[in-house]
N, C-alpha and C positions, 0 to 999 in steps of 0.2 A: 549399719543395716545389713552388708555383705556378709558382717559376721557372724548376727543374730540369725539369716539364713541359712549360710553354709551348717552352723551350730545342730537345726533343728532339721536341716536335710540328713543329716549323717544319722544323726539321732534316730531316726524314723527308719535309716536304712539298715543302723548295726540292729533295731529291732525287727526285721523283716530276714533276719537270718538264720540259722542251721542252731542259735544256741536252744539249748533245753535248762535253764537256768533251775538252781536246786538252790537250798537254804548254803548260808554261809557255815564252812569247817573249820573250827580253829583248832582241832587237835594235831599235834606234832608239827605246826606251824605257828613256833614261835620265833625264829629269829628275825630281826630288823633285817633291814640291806648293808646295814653299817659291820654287824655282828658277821652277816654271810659272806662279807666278802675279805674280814677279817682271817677269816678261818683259812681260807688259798692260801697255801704255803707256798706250792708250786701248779702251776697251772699250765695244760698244754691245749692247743689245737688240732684237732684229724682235720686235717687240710687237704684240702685236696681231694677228695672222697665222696660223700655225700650230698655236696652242693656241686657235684659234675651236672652236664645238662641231662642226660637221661640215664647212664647207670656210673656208680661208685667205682668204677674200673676204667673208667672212659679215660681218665687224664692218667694213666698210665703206671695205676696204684693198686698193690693187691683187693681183696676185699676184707674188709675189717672183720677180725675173726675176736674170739673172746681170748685167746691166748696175748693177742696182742692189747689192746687192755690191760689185760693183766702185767705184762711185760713194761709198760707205762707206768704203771700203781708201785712196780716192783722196786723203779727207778727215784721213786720219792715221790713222784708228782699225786697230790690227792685231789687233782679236781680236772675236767675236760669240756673244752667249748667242741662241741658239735656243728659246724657250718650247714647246713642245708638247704636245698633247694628245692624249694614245691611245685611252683608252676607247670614244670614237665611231666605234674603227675595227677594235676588237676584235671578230672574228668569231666567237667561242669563248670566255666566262667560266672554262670550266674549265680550260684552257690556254693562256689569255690569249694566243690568236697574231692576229696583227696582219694588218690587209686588206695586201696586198702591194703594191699600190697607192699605199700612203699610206708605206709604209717606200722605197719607191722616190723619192715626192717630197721627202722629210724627206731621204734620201742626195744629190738631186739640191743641196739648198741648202748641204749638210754641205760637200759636193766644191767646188761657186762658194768659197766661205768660203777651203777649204784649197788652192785653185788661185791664190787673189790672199796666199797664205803667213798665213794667220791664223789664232791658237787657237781654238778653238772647242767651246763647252758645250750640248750639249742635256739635258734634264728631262723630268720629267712635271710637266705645268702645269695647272693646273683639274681635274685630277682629283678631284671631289666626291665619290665614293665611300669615298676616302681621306682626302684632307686636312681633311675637316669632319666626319668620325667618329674622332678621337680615343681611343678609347671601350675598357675592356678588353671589351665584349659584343662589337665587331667588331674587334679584334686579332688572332686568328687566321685568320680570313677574310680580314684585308684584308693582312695579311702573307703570305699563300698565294699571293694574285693578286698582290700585288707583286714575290714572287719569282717567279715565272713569267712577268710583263710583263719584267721586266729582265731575264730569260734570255734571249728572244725580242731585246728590242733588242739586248744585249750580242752574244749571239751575229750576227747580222746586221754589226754592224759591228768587229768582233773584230779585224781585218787592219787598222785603222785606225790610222797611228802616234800617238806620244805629245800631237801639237797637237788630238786630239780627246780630249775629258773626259767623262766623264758625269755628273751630279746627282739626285740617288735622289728626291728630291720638292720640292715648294715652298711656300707658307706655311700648313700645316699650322693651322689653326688653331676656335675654338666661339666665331663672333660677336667677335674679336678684343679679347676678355677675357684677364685674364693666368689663366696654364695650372694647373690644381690637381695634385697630384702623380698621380694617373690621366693624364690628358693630355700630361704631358712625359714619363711613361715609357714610352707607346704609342710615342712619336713619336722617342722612344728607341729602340724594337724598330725602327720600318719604316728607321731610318738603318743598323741592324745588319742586317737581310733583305738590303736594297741592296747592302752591301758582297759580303756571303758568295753572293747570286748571281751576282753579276757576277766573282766574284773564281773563281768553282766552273768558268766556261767557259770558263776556263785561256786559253790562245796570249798575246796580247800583253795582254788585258784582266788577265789576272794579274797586272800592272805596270801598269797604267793609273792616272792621279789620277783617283780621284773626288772628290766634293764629296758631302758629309753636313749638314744643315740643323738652323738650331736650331726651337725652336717659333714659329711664327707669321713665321721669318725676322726675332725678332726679335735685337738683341744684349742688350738687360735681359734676355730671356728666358734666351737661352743663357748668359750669364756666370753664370746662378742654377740652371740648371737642364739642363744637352745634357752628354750623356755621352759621352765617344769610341769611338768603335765598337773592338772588334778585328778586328784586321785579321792578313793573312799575309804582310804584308810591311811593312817600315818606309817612312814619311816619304812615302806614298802617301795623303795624305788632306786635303783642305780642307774648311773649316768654313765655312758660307756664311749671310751675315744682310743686309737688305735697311735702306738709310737713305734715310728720307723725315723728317728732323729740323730743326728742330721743324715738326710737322703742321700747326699753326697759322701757320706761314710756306709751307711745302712743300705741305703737301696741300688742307686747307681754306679756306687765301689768305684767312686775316683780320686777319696782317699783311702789311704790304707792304714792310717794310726789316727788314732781318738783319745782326746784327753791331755788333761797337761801331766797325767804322770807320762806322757809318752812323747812331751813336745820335744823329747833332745833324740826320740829313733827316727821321727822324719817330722815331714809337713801336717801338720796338724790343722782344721778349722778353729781358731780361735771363739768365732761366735758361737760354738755351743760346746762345752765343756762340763765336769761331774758336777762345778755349780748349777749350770744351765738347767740340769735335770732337776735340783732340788729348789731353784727359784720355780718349776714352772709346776711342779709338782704340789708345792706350797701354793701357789696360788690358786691348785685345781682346789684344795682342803680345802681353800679360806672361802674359796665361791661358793662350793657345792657340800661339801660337809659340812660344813656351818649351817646349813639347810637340811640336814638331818639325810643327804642322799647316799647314796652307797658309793663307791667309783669302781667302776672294772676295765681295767687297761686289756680288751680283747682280742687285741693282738699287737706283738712286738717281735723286735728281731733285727738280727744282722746278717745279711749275705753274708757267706763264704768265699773270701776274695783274699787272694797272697801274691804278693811276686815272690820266685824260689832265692833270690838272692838272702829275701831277710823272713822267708817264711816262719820260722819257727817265730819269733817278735812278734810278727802281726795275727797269726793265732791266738798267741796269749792275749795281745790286745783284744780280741775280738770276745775271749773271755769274762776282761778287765770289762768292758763295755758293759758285758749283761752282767755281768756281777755289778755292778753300780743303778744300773736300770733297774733289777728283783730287789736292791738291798732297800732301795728308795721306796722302789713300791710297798713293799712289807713295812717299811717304819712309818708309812702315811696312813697305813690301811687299805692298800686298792688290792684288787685279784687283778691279779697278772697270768696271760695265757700267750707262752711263747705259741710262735706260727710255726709248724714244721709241715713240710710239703715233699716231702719224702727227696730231694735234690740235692746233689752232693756233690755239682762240679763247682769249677772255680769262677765263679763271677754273679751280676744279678739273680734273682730268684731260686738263690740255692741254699735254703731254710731249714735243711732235713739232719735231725737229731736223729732217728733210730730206722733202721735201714727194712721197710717192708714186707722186701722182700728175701730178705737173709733172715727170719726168725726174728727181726726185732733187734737187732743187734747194734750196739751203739757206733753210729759212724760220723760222729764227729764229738769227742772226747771233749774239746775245748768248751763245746754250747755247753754240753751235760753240767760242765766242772763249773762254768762261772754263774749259770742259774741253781745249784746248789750253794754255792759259797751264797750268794745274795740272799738267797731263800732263807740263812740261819739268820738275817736280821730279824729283830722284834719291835712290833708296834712302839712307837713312842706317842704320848697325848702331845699336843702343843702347847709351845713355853704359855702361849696367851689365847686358850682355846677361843676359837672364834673371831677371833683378831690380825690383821695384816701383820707377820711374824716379822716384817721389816720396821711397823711401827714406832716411831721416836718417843722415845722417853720426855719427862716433863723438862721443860727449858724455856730459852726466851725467847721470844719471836720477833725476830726482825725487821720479816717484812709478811705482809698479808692484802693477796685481792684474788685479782684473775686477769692474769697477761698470758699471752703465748710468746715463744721465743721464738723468734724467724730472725736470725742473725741481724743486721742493722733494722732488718724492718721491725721489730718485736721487740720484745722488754728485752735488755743491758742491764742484770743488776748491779750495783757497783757496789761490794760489803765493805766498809774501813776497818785498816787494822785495828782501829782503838776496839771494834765492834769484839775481837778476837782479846781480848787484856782480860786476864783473869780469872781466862775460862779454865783452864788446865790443861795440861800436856793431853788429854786423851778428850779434847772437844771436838765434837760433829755440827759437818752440816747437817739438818736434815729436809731433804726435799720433797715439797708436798706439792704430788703433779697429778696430770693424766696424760697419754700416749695419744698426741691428734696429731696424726698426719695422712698425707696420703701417696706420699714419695717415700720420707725415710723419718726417722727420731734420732736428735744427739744434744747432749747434756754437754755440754765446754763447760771448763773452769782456766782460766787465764789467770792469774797475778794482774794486781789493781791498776799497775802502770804500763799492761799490755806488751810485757818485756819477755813473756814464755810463756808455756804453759803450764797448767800443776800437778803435779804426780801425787794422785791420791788411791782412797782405799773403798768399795765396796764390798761388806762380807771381806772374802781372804782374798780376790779378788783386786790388781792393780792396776790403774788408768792412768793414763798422763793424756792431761786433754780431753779426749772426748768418752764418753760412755753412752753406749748404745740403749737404752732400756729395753729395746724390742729384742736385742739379744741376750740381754742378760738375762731378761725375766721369760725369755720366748713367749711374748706374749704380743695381739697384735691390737690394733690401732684402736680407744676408745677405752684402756683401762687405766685404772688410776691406780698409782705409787705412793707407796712415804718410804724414802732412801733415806738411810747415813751415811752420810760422807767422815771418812777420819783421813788423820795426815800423819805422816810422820815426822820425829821431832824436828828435824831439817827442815824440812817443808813448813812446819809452822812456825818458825822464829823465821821464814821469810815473809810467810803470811803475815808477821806481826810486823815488818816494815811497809810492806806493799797493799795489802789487802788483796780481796779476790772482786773478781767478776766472773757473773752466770751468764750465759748465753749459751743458743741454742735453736734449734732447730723442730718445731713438729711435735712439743712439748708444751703444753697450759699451764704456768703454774701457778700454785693457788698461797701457796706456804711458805717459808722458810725459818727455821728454826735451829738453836746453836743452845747444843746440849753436853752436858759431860756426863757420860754413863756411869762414869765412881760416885756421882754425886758431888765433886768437890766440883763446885760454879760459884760465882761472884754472888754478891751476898746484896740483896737493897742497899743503896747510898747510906754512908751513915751505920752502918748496920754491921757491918762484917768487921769493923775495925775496934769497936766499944767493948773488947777486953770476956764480951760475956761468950755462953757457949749456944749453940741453935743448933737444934735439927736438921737433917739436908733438905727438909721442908720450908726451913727458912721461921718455925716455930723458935721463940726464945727460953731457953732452958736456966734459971738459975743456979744448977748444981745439976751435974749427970749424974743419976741414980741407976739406971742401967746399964748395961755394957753395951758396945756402939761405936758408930761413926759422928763424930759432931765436926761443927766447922767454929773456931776460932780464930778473931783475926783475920778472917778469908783463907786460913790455913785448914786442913784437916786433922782432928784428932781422933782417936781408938783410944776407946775407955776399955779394957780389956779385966 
C-alpha cells in the first residue's frame, strides 16, 4: 500500500510541474544505449568546474573556454561528462527553475563539446540535498524537486540530438557505507522520477539515453541491489558506476604497483589484479547487458603517487593500470570517462591530465599514453551471449542441493578419487554457488585424507587452498557463481589417490560438477569399451562419415 501511494504521490507531483510536454521526436534519435555507449572511444571529465558550489572558478580552475575543448577532441578523446551543479542556481524551490544565466553557460560548453562532434553527458553533481539524504523521511520531497529540476533542464535542451545524454544523479550515497535496504530503494525512486520526467517532456527527449545510477555509483552496490527503472521505450537506458579500484592503489596511494605484471617491482594487492577487472566487468555484461542496458563507467582513475627511488616503474605502472581499465572497458562495450580535476602533485586527488592553466598542455604524459593504448581495443560479442561466461560445460554431476559451507558447521564434501578415473588430464570442478556471507567468503579445497591443501586453477589464475570469490569476481554478498576448477597433471594423479574435499566458508552451494572441456569424458558403463565409435554426446556412430572428434574405447579419435 506504501507503494501504491508513494507511486501516485510522485505521479501527481511530476505533473504539477514546469514541463510543457510536446509530441514524441524520433528524428536523429536513433541509437540504443548499447550502440551509444559503444561509440566512446575515449571519454573524459571537466572536473572540477561546473558542479563548484556557486561559480566554475571557485575550486581553483580556469573557466572553460572553447579552445580548451578543442584541445581535449585534439587529444583523441570524442566524448565528455559535464558534472554540474544546480541547486546554487535554483531561484525557486518550489519549481526548481534554474538562474538563466547559468543554463546559458552549461549550453555554452554543451554546444563547444557537440561543435568539435563529441557525446556528451551532463548530471546533477553535488547535489547535497539529495544525494546525502537517502532517507524514506525525504523521499517524497526530494523526488518532487527532482522531478521538477529535470523538467526544467530536459525541457531547455529538448531539441538537442542523440550525442547529448542526460544522467538523473551521482553518487548518491550516508558516509560511503554500504546501502541498507531503505537507501537503495530511495535511490531506486530518484532513478525512476528521472526517467518519467524527462521522458513526460515529450520531442526528442522521448528517445533520448539516459543514464540511471547505482547506489553510491558503486558496481557491488548495484549488482546487489539498483533496480531498472521502467521506462516507455526500449533499449533507452544506461547504468552507470564509477571505478576507482583498488582505493588503496587508486585513491589512498598506499600502494604503489598494481597488477601481477608488476608483482616482482614491489608489494602488490593480490585481491584485485587485471583478472579482477575482467571477472567483474563480465559480470557487470551478464547482469545488465543481457537486459538490453547501456553501461557507462562515469568516472575512473588513478592518483598520481611515486616514491623518487623507483618513480619512473610506478608511472608506467600507473599507465599499465589505465591501459587495462579503457582496454576492458571498450571490449565490454562500456563509455569510460577518465576524472581529471586539473591536480598534479604527488599523492591522493591528483587526477589532472591536461594542465588548465598552461593552454591545456599535457601534464601528465603516462594518463594520456595508457588511456590511449586501452582505447585501441575493440568491442568483442561474448563467447555465450547472455550467459555466465564462467558457465560449465555439459558433464556429470556429482553432487546436487543447497548446503552452505561454514567449516565443521556446514557441508564437508568429501569427492572419491574413483569419482576423478576417466575423466582426462584437463577435468574440472565446476562450482555451482552463491556469495552469502556477512563477515568474509572462501572456497577450500583439501586432498581427501586432509594431508594438505590443493594447488589448483581459476581462469589463469592460481590457488592453493583457498579462493576468495568476492575477490576474484569483486563482487559482493548475494551473487551467484558457476566456477571451473582445473588441476595440473601432478595435482591430479594425487587427486587420483586421495580424492578432494570442499569446504568453506559464506558460500551456498547448490552444484557440483566434473567436466572435461576437450570433450574426452568417460563414456556410460558398458559403453565406452564396445569397440564402436560415439559422439562426445555419447550418441553411437556406426562409421564416421565426417570429419571430427569421436571417442572410442573411452579413448579420443580425429577423423581428419
Amino acid at each position: 500500500m506504501r507503494k501504491i501511494f508513494l507511486l501516485a504521490l510522485l505521479s501527481l507531483m511530476a505533473g504539477a510541474g514546469q514541463a510543457q510536454t510536446i509530441a514524441p521526436d524520433k528524428e536523429g534519435m536513433e541509437q540504443s544505449a548499447q550502440e551509444w555507449t559503444k561509440e566512446v572511444v575515449m571519454g573524459w571529465n571537466l572536473g572540477n568546474s561546473l558542479e563548484c558550489p556557486n561559480n566554475e572558478t571557485e575550486w581553483g580552475n580556469p573557466k572553460t573556454t572553447k579552445a580548451m575543448i578543442h584541445t581535449v577532441a585534439e587529444a583523441g578523446f570524442n566524448a565528455i561528462r559535464i558534472p554540474v551543479r544546480w541547486i546554487n542556481h535554483v531561484t525557486n524551490q518550489t519549481d526548481m527553475a534554474i538562474n538563466a544565466a547559468w543554463l546559458e553557460r552549461v549550453k555554452e560548453v554543451v554546444d563547444w563539446c557537440l561543435e568539435e562532434d563529441m557525446y556528451v553527458i551532463i548530471n546533477t553533481h553535488h547535489e547535497e540535498w539529495l544525494d546525502r539524504n537517502p532517507f524514506y523521511s525525504k523521499q517524497v520531497e526530494n523526488n518532487r524537486k527532482l522531478a521538477a529540476l529535470w523538467t526544467n533542464i530536459a525541457t531547455y535542451f529538448r531539441d538537442y540530438g542523440e550525442k547529448l545524454i542526460f544522467a538523473g544523479t551521482n553518487e548518491t550515497t550516508v558516509n560511503w557505507a554500504a546501502p541498507n535496504a531503505e537507501q537503495q530503494t530511495v535511490q531506486n525512486s530518484y532513478n525512476q522520477t528521472f526517467v518519467d520526467a524527462v521522458r513526460e517532456t515529450g520531442g526528442k527527449n522521448y528517445y533520448r539515453n539516459l543514464v540511471v545510477q547505482t547506489f553510491a555509483c558503486s558496481p557491488y552496490h548495484g549488482l546487489n541491489g539498483f533496480t531498472i527503472p521502467d521506462d516507455k521505450v526500449e533499449g533507452r537506458l544506461s547504468v552507470e558506476f564509477h571505478y576507482y579500484d583498488p582505493y588503496e592503489y587508486c585513491g589512498n596511494c598506499t600502494y604503489y604497483y598494481w597488477g601481477n605484471a608488476y608483482k616482482d617491482k614491489g608489494k602488490i594487492l593480490t585481491s584485485s589484479t587485471e583478472q579482477t577487472i575482467t571477472n567483474l566487468f563480465n559480470q557487470i555484461r551478464n547482469t545488465w547487458g543481457k537486459k538490453g542496458l547501456g553501461v557507462v563507467m562515469g568516472e575512473y582513475g588513478v592518483a598520481n603517487h611515486f616514491t623518487e627511488d623507483d618513480k619512473e616503474t610506478q608511472m608506467e605502472n600507473m599507465q599499465y593500470y589505465l591501459k587495462c581499465v579503457v582496454s576492458e572497458a571498450r571490449e565490454h562495450g562500456f563509455a569510460a570517462f577518465v576524472w581529471d580535476n586539473n591536480a598534479f602533485n604527488n599523492g591522493p586527488e591528483n587526477f589532472g591530465i591536461f594542465k588548465r592553466w598552461q593552454n591545456m598542455a599535457v601534464g601528465n604524459t603516462y594518463f594520456l599514453k595508457g588511456i590511449t593504448e586501452g582505447a585501441g581495443a575493440e568491442y568483442k560479442e561474448p563467447d555465450n551471449p547472455g550467459e555466465d561466461p564462467d558457465a560449465g560445460k555439459e558433464g556429470v554431476t556429482f553432487w546436487e542441493g543447497d548446503a552452505v559451507l561454514d567449516w565443521g558447521n556446514g557441508l564437508q564434501l568429501t569427492i572419491p578419487a574413483s569419482v576423478f578415473e576417466g575423466k582426462g588430464d584437463d577435468v574440472q570442478l565446476v562450482m555451482y554457488y552463491t556469495q552469502e556471507y556477512t563477515d568474509y567468503d572462501d572456497l577450500q579445497l583439501f586432498y581427501g585424507d586432509w594431508s594438505s591443501m590443493v594447488t589448483f586453477r581459476v581462469g589463469e589464475a592460481e590457488f592453493t587452498g583457498d579462493f576468495i570469490p568476492s575477490s576474484y569476481y569483486a563482487t559482493g554478498t548475494g551473487i551467484d557463481h558457476i566456477t571451473p576448477i582445473s588441476f595440473s597433471k601432478s595435482v591430479l594423479n594425487t587427486i587420483l589417490q586421495r580424492g578432494v574435499v570442499v569446504q568453506g566458508h559464506g558460500i551456498r552451494l547448490t552444484k557440483v560438477v566434473l567436466t572435461s572441456p576437450s570433450g574426452v569424458r568417460e563414456m556410460t558403463a558398458g559403453v565406452s569399451s564396445d569397440g564402436h565409435f560415439y559422439t562426445l554426446d555419447g550418441k553411437k556412430v556406426v562409421k564416421p562419415l565426417h570429419k571430427g572428434v569421436y571417442i572410442q574405447n573411452g579413448k579420443k579419435r580425429v577423423i581428419h
